[in-house]
C-alpha positions as CSV (number, residue, x, y, z in Angstrom):
1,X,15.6,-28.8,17.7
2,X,14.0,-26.2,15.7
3,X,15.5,-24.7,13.1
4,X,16.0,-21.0,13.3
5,X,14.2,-20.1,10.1
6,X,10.9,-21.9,11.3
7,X,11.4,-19.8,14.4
8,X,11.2,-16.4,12.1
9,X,8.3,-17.8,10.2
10,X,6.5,-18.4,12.6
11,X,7.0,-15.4,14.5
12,X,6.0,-13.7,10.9
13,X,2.7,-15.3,10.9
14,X,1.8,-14.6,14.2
15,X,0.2,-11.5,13.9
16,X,-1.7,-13.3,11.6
17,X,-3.3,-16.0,13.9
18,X,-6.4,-16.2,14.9
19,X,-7.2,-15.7,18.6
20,X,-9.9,-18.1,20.5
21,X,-13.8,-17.4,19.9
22,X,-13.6,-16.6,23.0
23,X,-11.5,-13.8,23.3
24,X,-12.6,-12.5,20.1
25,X,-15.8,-12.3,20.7
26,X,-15.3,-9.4,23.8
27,X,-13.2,-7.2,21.0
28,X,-14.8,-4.6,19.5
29,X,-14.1,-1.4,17.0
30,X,-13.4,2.0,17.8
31,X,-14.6,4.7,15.4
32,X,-12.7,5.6,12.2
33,X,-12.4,9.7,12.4
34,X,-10.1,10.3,9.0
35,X,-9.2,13.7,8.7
36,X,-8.0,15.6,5.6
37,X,-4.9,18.1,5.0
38,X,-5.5,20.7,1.9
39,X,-2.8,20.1,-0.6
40,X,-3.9,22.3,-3.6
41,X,-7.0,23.7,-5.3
42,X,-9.9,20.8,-4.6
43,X,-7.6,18.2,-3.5
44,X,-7.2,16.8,0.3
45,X,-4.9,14.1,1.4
46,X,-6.1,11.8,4.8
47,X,-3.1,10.2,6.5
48,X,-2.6,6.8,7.3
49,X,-1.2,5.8,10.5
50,X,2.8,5.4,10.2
51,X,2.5,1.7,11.6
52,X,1.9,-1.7,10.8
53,X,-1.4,-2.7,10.4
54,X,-2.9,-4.0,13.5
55,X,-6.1,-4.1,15.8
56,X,-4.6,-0.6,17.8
57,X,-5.2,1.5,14.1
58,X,-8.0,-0.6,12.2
59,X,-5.9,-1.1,9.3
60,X,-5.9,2.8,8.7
61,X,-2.7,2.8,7.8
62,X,-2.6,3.8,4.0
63,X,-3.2,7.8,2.7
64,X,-5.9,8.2,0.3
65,X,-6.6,11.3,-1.3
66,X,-9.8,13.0,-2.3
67,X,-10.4,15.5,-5.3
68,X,-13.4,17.4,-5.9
69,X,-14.8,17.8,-9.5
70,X,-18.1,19.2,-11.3
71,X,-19.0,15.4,-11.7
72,X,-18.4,14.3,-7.7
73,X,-16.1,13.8,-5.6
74,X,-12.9,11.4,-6.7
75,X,-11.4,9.3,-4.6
76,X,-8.0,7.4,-4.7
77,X,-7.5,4.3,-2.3
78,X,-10.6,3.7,-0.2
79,X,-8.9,2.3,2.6
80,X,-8.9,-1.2,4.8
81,X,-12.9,-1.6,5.1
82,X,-16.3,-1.2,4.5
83,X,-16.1,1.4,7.9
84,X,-13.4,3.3,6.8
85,X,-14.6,3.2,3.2
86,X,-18.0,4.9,5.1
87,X,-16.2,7.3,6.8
88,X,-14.1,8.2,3.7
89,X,-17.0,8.8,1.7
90,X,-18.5,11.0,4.4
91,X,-15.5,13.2,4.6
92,X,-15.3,13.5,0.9
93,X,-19.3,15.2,0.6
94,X,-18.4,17.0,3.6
95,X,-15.1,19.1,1.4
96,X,-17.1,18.7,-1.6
97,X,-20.5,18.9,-1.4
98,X,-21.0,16.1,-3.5
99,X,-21.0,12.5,-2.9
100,X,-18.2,10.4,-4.3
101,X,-18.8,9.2,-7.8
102,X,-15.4,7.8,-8.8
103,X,-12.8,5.8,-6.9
104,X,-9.5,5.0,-8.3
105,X,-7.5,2.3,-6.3
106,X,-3.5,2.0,-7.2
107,X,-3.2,-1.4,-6.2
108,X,-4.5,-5.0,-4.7
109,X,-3.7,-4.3,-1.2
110,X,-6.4,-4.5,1.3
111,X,-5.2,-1.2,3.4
112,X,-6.0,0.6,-0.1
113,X,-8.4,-1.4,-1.9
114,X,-11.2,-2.9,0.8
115,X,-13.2,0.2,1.2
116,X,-14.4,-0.1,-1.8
117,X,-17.8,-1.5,-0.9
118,X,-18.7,2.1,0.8
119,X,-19.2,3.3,-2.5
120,X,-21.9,1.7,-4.8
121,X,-22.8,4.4,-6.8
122,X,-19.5,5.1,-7.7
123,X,-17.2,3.7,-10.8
124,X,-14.1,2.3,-9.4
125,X,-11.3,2.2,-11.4
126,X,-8.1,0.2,-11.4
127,X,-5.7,-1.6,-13.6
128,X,-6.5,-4.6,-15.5
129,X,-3.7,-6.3,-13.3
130,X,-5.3,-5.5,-9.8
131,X,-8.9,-6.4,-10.7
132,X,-6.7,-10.2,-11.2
133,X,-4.4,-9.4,-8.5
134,X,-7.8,-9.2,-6.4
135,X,-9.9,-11.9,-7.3
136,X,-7.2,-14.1,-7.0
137,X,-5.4,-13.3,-3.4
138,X,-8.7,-10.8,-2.3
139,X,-10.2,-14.5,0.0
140,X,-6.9,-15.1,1.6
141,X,-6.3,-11.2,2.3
142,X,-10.1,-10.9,3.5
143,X,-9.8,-14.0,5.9
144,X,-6.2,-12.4,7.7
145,X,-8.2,-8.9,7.9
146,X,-10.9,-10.2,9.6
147,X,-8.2,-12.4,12.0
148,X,-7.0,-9.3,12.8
149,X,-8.8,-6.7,13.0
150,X,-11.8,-8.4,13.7
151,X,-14.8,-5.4,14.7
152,X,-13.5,-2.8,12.4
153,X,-14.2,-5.4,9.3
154,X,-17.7,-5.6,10.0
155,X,-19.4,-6.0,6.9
156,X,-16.7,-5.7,4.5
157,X,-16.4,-7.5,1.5
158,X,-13.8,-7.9,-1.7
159,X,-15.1,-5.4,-4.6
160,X,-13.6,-5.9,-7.1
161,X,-12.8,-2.9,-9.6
162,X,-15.6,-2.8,-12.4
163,X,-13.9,-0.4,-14.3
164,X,-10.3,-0.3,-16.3
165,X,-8.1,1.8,-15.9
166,X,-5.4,2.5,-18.6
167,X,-2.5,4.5,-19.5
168,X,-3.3,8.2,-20.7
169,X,-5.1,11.2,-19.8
170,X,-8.5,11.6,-18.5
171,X,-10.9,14.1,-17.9
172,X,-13.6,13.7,-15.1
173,X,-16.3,16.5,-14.2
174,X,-13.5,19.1,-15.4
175,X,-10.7,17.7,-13.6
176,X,-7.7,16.8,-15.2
177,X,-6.0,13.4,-14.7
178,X,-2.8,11.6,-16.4
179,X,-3.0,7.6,-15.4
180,X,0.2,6.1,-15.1
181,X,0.3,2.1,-15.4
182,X,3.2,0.8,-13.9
183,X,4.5,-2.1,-11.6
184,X,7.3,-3.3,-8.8
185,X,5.1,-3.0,-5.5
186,X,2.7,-5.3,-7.0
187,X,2.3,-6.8,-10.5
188,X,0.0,-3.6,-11.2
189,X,1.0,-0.2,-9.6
190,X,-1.8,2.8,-11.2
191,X,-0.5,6.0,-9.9
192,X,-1.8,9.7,-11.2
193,X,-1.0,12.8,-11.8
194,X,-3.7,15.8,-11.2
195,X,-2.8,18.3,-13.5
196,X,-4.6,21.1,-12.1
197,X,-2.1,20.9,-8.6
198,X,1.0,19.6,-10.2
199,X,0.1,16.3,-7.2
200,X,1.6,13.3,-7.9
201,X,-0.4,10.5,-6.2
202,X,2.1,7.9,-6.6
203,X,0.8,5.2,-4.5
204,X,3.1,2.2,-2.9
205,X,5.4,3.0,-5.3
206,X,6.4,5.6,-2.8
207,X,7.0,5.7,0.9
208,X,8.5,8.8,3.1
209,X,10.1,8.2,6.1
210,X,8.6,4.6,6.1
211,X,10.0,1.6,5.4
212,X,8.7,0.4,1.8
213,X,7.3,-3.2,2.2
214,X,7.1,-6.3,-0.2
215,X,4.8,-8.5,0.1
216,X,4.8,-8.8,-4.2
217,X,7.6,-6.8,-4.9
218,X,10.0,-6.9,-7.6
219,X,13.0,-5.0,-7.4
220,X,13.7,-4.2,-11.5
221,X,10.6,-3.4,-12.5
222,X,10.0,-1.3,-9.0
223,X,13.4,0.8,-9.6
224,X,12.2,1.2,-13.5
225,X,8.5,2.9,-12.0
226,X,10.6,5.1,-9.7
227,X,12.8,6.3,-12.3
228,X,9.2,7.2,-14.7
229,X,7.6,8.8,-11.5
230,X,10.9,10.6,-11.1
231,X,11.1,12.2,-14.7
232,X,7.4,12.7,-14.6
233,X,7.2,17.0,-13.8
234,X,4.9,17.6,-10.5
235,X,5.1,20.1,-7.5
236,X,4.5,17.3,-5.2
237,X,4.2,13.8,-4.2
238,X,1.6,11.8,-1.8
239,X,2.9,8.8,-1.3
240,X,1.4,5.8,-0.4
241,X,2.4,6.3,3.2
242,X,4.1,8.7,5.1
243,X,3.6,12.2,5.2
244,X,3.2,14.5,1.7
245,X,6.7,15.2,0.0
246,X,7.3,18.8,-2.2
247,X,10.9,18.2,-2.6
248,X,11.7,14.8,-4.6
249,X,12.9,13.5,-1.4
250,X,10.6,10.6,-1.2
251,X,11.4,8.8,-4.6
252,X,15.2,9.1,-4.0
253,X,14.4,7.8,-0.3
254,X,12.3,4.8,-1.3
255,X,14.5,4.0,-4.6
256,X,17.7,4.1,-2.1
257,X,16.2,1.7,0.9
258,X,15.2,-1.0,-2.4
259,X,19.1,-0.5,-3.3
260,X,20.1,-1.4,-0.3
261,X,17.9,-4.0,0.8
262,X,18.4,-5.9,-2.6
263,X,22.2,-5.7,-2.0
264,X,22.1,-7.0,1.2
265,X,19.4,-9.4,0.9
266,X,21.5,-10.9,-2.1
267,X,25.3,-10.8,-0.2
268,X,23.2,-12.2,3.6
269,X,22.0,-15.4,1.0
270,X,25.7,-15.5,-0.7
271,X,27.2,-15.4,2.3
272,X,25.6,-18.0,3.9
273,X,23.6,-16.3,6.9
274,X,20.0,-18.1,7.6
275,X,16.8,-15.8,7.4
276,X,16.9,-14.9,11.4
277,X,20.8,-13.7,10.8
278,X,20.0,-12.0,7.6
279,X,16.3,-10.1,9.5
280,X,19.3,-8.7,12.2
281,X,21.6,-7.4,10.4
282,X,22.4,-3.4,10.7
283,X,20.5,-0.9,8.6
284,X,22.0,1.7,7.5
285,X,22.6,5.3,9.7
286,X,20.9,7.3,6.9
287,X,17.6,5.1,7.2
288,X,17.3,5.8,11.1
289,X,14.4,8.5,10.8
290,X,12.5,5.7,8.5
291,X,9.1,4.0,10.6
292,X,9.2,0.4,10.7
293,X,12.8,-0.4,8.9
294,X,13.3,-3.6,11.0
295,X,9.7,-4.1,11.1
296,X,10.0,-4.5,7.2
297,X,13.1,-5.9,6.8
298,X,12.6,-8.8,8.4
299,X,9.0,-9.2,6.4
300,X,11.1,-8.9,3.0
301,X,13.4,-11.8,3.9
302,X,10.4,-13.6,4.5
303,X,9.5,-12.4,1.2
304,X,12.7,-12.3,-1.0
305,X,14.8,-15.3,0.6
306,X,13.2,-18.4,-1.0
307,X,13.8,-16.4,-4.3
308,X,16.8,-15.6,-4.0
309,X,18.3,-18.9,-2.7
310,X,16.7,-20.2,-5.8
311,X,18.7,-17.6,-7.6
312,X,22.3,-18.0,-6.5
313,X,21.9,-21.6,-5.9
314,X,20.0,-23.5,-8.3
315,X,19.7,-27.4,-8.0
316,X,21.9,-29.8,-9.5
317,X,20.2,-32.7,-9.4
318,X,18.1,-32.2,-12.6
């Protein structure tokens, strides 16, 4: 009989799998079309899709944001492939005028990060962390892209950051920047404040009306980088997905769904329920208007269970 908790794992790395030659040889990729919303005085933010990442969105799930500057265009998050990254680009010179000539990316994900080759003659900043982050999981990430989203990853490749990015404020072509290194979504989080809009650009530290997900999450050190962006003063927020927030509403929303979910993840392992039990339990009324909540719920058992068991119930036997 199999056990139930084999049953959710597998059904976790479904999406994952990898269809027959076959079959995935009569896919094909549409055309990426971002489009970009003004938010301020030089700065645009594109919208990602409010889904999970699948074949149906090419990955283009993530918001980037572009900022124009005497020295090029700057560009945070360059999306989930060399295409996008393309498309990206061309969007920025069309805004601009200029072609991009930095690219900051707040973290290892491959939504955010594998663009990045679209963009040779820029300097592409991140993190100490992520650079790491990326060269050690960027393989594995790259082959599960390519499973999935096959056509649309056409000629993308893992670039990794050549440039570190540190706490402290930076000035490119006349635009005014304050980096922010933090951590919880991932081991590295970079997000940045533009001081000439007041825009936060807090990356995956931050979800609106989305469910946040966890792949490398840690809950301490995540609530710590909510309460800093919190405190930090700005007129708005772009989160890392879902839609641009001008009232504070998206930190208190994300820091309240990780209360939550670490409460109930902890009392569904205490109380004995198995991962499939603890992926079906209810979520909250207040989180109804969030995309994907059971979607990421049950990925962050998957995520947080083996730890936590490890936690509360720690071998005996030496």
């Amino acid at each position: 009989m199999i056990e139930r908790r084999g049953l959710l794992l597998g059904a976790l790395a479904l999406p994952l799998a990898a269809a027959p030659f076959a079959a995935r040889a009569e896919l094909f990729a549409g055309t990426y079309a971002p489009e970009a919303t003004p938010i301020g005085d030089g700065i645009w933010m594109v919208r990602g899709a409010d889904e999970a990442l699948g074949f149906a969105n090419g990955g283009a799930i993530a918001n980037s944001v572009i900022m124009a500057s005497d020295a090029g265009a700057i560009i945070v998050d360059s999306g989930p492939s060399l295409a996008f990254g393309a498309a990206l680009g061309a969007l920025a010179r069309r805004l601009t005028g200029q072609e991009a000539r930095r690219v900051y990316i707040t973290h290892l994900h491959p939504d955010h990060s594998f663009g990045n080759g679209a963009f040779p003659e820029a300097e592409i900043h991140a993190l100490p962390g992520t650079r790491a982050e990326l060269e050690r999981d960027g393989s594995g990430f790259s082959d599960a892209m390519y499973r999935m989203l096959h056509g649309w990853m056409a000629g993308t490749e893992v670039i990794l950051p050549a440039a570190a990015a540190a706490e402290g404020a930076v000035v490119f072509g006349g635009r005014s920047l304050r980096l922010l290194a933090l951590s919880g979504h991932s081991e590295a989080d970079l997000a940045i404040l533009d001081e000439t809009s007041g825009t936060l650009i807090a990356g995956d530290l931050v979800f609106h009306d989305r469910a946040p997900a966890t792949p490398h999450a840690a809950f301490a050190p995540w609530q710590a980088a909510l309460a800093r962006l919190a405190a930090t003063p700005h007129r708005q927020c772009v989160p890392g997905h879902g839609p641009l927030c001008q009232t504070g509403a998206a930190i208190a929303q994300t820091r309240d769904w990780l209360a939550w979910l670490e409460t109930a993840l902890r009392e569904a392992v205490a109380g004995g329920l198995d991962m499939a039990e603890a992926a079906n339990q209810p979520i909250p009324a207040r989180f109804a208007g969030m995309a994907a909540a059971r979607y990421e719920l049950t990925r962050s058992v998957s995520h947080f269970y083996p730890r936590l068991e490890a936690e509360l119930f720690p071998r005996i036997d030496g």
